[in-house]
N, C-alpha and C positions, 0 to 999 in steps of 0.2 A: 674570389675566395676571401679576399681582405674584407670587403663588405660585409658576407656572411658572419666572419671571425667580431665585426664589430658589432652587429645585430645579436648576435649569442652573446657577447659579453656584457650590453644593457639587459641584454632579460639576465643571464643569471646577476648583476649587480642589484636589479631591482628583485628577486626573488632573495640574496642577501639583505636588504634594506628592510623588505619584507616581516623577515623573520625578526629583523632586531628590534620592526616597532612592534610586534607580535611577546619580544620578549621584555622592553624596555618600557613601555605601558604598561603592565603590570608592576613593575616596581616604583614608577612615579606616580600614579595615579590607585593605584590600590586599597593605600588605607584609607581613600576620599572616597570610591565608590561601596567600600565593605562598609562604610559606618552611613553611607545614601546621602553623603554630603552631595556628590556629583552620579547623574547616570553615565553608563558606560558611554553611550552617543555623544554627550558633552564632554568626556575626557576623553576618547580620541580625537575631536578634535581641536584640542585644547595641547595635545600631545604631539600632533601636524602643526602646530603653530609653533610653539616653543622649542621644539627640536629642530625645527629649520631655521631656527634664529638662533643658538646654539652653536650650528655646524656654519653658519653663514659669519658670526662673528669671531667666535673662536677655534672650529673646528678644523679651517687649513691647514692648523703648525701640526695639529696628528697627522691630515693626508699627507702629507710632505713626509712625515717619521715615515709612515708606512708603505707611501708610495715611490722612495728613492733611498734615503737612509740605512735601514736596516738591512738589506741586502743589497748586494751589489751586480746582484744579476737583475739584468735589465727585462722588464716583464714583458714579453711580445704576447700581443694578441693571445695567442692558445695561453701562454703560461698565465695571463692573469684570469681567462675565463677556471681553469684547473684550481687556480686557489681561491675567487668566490667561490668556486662549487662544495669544496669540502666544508667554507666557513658556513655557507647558507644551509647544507646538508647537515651539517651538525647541530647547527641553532632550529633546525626545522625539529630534529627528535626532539630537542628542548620542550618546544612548543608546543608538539603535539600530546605532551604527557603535563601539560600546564603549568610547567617549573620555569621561572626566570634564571637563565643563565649568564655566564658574563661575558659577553661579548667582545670586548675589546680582548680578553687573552684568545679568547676563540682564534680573531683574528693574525691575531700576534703569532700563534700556535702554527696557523696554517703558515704564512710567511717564512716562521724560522723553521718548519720545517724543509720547505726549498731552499732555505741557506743553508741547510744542513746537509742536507745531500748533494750540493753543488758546491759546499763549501767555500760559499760567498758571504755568510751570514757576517753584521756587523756586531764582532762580538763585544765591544765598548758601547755601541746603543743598547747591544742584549741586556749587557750589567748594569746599564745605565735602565733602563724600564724596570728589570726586576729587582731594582734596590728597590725601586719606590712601591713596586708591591710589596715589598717587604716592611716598606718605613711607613708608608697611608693605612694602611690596619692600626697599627700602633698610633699613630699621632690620634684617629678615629679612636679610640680607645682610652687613652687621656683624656681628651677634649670630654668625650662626653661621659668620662668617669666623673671631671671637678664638675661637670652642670649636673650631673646626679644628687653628686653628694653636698653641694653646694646653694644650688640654685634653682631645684625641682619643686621643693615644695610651692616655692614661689609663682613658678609655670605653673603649677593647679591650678593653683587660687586667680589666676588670670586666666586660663581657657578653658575652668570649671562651668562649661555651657551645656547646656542640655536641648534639644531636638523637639521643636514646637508641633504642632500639627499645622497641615496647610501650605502653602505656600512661602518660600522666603521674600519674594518681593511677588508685588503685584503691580499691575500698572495701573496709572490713573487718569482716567480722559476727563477729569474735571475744569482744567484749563483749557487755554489754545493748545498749545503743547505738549503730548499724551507726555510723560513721566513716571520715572518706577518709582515704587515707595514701598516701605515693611508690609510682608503681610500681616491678617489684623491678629495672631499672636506671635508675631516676631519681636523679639526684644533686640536693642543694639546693640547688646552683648554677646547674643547671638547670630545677627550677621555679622561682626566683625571675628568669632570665633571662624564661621564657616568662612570668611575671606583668606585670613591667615592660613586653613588649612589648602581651600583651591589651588590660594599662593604658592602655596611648600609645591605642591605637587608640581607647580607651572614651573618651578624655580628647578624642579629636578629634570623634567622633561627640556629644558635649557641643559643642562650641565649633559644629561644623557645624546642632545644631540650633539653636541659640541666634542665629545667623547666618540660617540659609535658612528656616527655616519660617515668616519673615515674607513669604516671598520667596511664598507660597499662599495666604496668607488675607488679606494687608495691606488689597487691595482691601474685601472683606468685611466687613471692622473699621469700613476707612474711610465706608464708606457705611450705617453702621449695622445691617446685615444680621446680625450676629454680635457678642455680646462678646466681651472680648480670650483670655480663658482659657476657653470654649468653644470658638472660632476654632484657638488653639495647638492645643487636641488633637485638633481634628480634623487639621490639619496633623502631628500628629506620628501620629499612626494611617495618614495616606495615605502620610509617608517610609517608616513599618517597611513599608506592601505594597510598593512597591517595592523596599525594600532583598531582601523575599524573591523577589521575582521578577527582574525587569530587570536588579537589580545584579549578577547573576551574569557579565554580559560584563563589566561596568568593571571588577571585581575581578578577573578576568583579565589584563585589558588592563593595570593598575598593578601588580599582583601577579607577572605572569610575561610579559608580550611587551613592557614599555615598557622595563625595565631591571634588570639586577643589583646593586642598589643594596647597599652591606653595609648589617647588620642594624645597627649599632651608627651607621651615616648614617641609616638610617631613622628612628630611634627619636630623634635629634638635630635633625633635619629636621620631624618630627611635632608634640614638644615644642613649638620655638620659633614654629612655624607656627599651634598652635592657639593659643596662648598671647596674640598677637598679636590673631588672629582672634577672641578672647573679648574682649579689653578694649575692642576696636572697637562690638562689639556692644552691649555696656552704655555705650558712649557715643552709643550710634544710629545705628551708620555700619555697612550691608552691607558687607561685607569680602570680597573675590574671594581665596578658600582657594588656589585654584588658582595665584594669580601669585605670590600670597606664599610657596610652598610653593617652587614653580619657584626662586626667588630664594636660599632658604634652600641648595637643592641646590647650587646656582650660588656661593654665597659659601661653607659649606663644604669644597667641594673646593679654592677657592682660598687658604682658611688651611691645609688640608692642604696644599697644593703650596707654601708661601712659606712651612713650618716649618723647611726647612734651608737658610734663604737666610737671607742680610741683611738687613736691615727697605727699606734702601734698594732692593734690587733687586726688593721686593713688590710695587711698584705695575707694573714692568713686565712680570710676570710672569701679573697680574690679568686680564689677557683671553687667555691660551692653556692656562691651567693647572686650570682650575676641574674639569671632567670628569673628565681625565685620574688624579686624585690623590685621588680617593674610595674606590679601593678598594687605598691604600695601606698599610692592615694585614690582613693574613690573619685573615678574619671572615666568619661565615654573611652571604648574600646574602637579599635578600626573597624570589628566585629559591631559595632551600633550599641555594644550591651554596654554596662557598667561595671568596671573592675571593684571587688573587694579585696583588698589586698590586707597587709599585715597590720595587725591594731597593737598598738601602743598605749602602755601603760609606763607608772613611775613604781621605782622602785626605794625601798626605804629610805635610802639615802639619797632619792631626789633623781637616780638616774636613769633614764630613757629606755625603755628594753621591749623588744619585739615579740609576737606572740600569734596565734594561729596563720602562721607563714603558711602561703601557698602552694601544694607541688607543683613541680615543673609542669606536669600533665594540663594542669588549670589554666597554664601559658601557651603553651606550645603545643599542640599536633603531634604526637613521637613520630607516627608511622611517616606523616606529609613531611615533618622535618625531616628526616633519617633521608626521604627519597630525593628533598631537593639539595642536601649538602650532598648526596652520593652523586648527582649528575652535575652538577654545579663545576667536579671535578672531572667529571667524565669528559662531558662535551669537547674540551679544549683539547683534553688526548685525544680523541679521534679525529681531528682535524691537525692536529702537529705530528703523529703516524702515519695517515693517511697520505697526506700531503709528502710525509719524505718517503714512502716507501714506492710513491708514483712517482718524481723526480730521478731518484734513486736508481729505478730498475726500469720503467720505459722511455722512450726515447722522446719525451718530450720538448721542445722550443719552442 
C-alpha cells in the first residue's frame, strides 16, 4: 500500500509540475515568442533549462517553507498526494482556458487550507508570506514608476531595434571551424536587442523556477518521501513537459491576445518582476509572479504618464494614467507591431504637454484582461476551499 501511495504521489506531483510550466512559460517567455523573437520549441526549452537551475539553486528554502514550516501537520503519504491534487486541479482549469495564474498562492492556498481545518497552520509564516504579498506589488510599483518616469526614454533610444528579414545568425563553413555569424541583414544592434530580450525571458524562467517548483514537490520533501535535490528535478523535468506542451495557449494568451505591451515595457517589467521574485525565494517566501508583474505594468505606465507633469500633479494623475502611457514612444510591441503612443508638443511657455493619448482599448484586450484578472483570483480559492472543506469533513491522514 505504501508503494502504491508513493507511485500516486510522483504522478500527481509531476501532473502539478505540469501545469506550473503550462502556466509559468507563458509569463516568461511570452513577450519573446508574440513579437517572433523566439519560437515556442525554443522557449520551452529554454524554460526546462532555466527553471531547473532556479529551483536547483534557490528554490529549496520555499520547499522547506512549504514542506515543514507552514503547517504543522506532518504530510503522510495520502495527505500530500490530496493537496497536489487540488493545486494541480486548480492550475489545470488555468490552463485549459489560457490564463497564467499564480501558482505559488495556489500552493500556499491548498496548504493553509489543511492548516486550517486541522488547525495546525503556522500562523506567523502565514503573516510572514502575506506581508510580502502585500509589500512586493508595492515595492514593483515604485521601482518601475522612477524608470518610467525617469529613465524610459532612455531604454527606447537603446532597444529602438527593428526585426530584419531572414535569419538572425547563420553559420559559416568557410573556415576549419563551421562558426555562427549575422545574418546577411542583421545588424548588431539587432542581435544584441534580441539577446537582451531571450535574456529577460531566461532570467524569469530562473526566478519562476526557483519560486514554483516547490509549489510540486514541497508536500514530498515534507513527508520524507523524496530528498530535496532529487524532488527539484523531478519538478523541474515535469515544468519543461508542460512548458512543451500546454504552454503553447498561455504563450499565446500573454504574447499576442492579452496586450501590445512595447518591447522596451516588457523587458522593464520582466527585470524588476523577476528580480523581486528571486530575492523572495531565497528568503522562503512563494512569491505570486503574476501580481507582482501586474503591478510593475501598472506603476510603469504611471511614471511614463507624470514625466511631463509637475511632481505635484503626479499623485493625481496615479490612477487614470497608468495604461494609457505605455506605449508612449514608438517601439516594437510583444505583439511584433509598433506602438504610437502620445505625441508631444511645446506649449507657449516652453512646456511639454501630451496629446492624442491612447485608450485603454489600444493597450489592453478588455474582455481577455477582465478574464485573466477574474481567474488569476479564482484559482487559489478553489484550492484553499477545497483543500479545507476535504480536511475538514473527511477522514483523511
Amino acid at each position: 500500500m505504501v508503494e502504491v501511495l508513493f507511485a500516486l504521489g510522483l504522478v500527481v506531483a509531476v501532473f502539478v509540475g505540469f501545469n506550473i510550466g503550462g502556466s509559468s512559460t507563458g509569463v516568461a517567455f511570452g513577450p519573446a515568442v508574440g513579437s517572433e523573437t523566439l519560437s515556442k520549441l525554443s522557449a520551452a526549452a529554454l524554460m526546462t533549462v532555466f527553471a531547473l537551475a532556479g529551483g536547483l539553486l534557490v528554490g529549496p528554502a520555499v520547499v522547506e517553507s512549504l514542506g515543514s514550516d507552514l503547517v504543522e501537520t506532518a504530510f503522510s503519504p495520502l495527505i500530500s498526494i490530496v493537496v497536489l491534487f487540488f493545486i494541480g486541479v486548480a492550475l489545470f482549469l488555468s490552463n485549459v482556458v489560457g490564463v497564467p495564474a499564480s501558482t505559488s498562492m495556489t500552493a500556499v492556498g491548498a496548504i493553509a487550507g489543511l492548516g486550517l481545518a486541522e488547525q495546525t497552520l503556522n500562523g506567523g509564516l502565514m503573516l510572514e508570506i502575506v506581508s510580502w504579498w502585500l509589500v512586493s506589488p508595492i515595492v514593483a510599483f515604485w521601482v518601475s514608476g522612477v524608470i518610467g518616469r525617469y529613465f524610459y526614454p532612455t531604454l527606447v533610444e537603446w532597444f529602438a531595434v527593428s526585426q530584419s528579414e531572414g535569419s538572425l545568425l547563420v553559420m559559416d563553413y568557410s573556415g576549419a571551424i563551421p562558426r555562427p555569424r549575422l545574418g546577411e541583414h542583421t545588424t548588431q544592434r539587432e542581435f544584441v536587442g534580441t539577446a537582451v530580450v531571450v535574456g529577460i525571458g531566461c532570467y524569469m524562467a530562473f526566478s519562476a523556477g526557483a519560486s514554483n517548483v516547490a509549489n510540486a514537490v514541497a508536500p514530498l520533501v515534507g513527508n520524507g518521501s523524496l530528498e530535496m535535490y532529487p524532488a527539484i528535478a523531478l519538478g523541474g523535468a515535469a515544468i519543461g513537459l508542460g512548458a512543451f506542451t500546454i504552454a503553447r495557449r498561455t504563450m499565446d494568451t500573454v504574447g499576442n491576445d492579452l496586450t501590445d505591451l512595447p518591447l522596451v515595457a516588457a523587458i522593464v517589467v520582466a527585470t524588476v518582476s523577476s528580480t523581486i521574485v528571486t530575492f523572495l525565494s531565497a528568503l522562503g517566501i512563494p512569491a505570486s509572479f503574476v501580481i507582482i508583474a501586474t503591478m510593475s505594468i501598472v506603476g510603469l505606465g504611471w511614471g511614463r504618464a507624470t514625466r511631463t507633469t509637475q511632481l505635484s500633479e503626479s499623485v493625481r494623475e496615479a490612477s487614470t494614467a497608468p495604461v494609457e502611457s505605455l506605449a508612449a514612444d514608438d517601439a516594437p510591441t510583444v505583439g511584433g507591431e509598433t506602438s504610437s503612443g502620445p505625441k508631444l508638443r511645446e506649449s507657449e511657455r516652453g512646456e511639454t504637454l501630451r496629446e492624442d493619448v491612447p485608450s485603454a482599448s489600444d493597450l489592453f484586450e478588455p474582455g481577455t484582461t477582465a478574464r485573466v484578472i477574474f481567474l488569476q483570483n479564482v484559482v487559489p480559492s478553489i484550492a484553499t476551499v477545497a483543500a479545507y472543506l476535504v480536511f475538514r469533513f473527511l477522514p483523511v491522514t
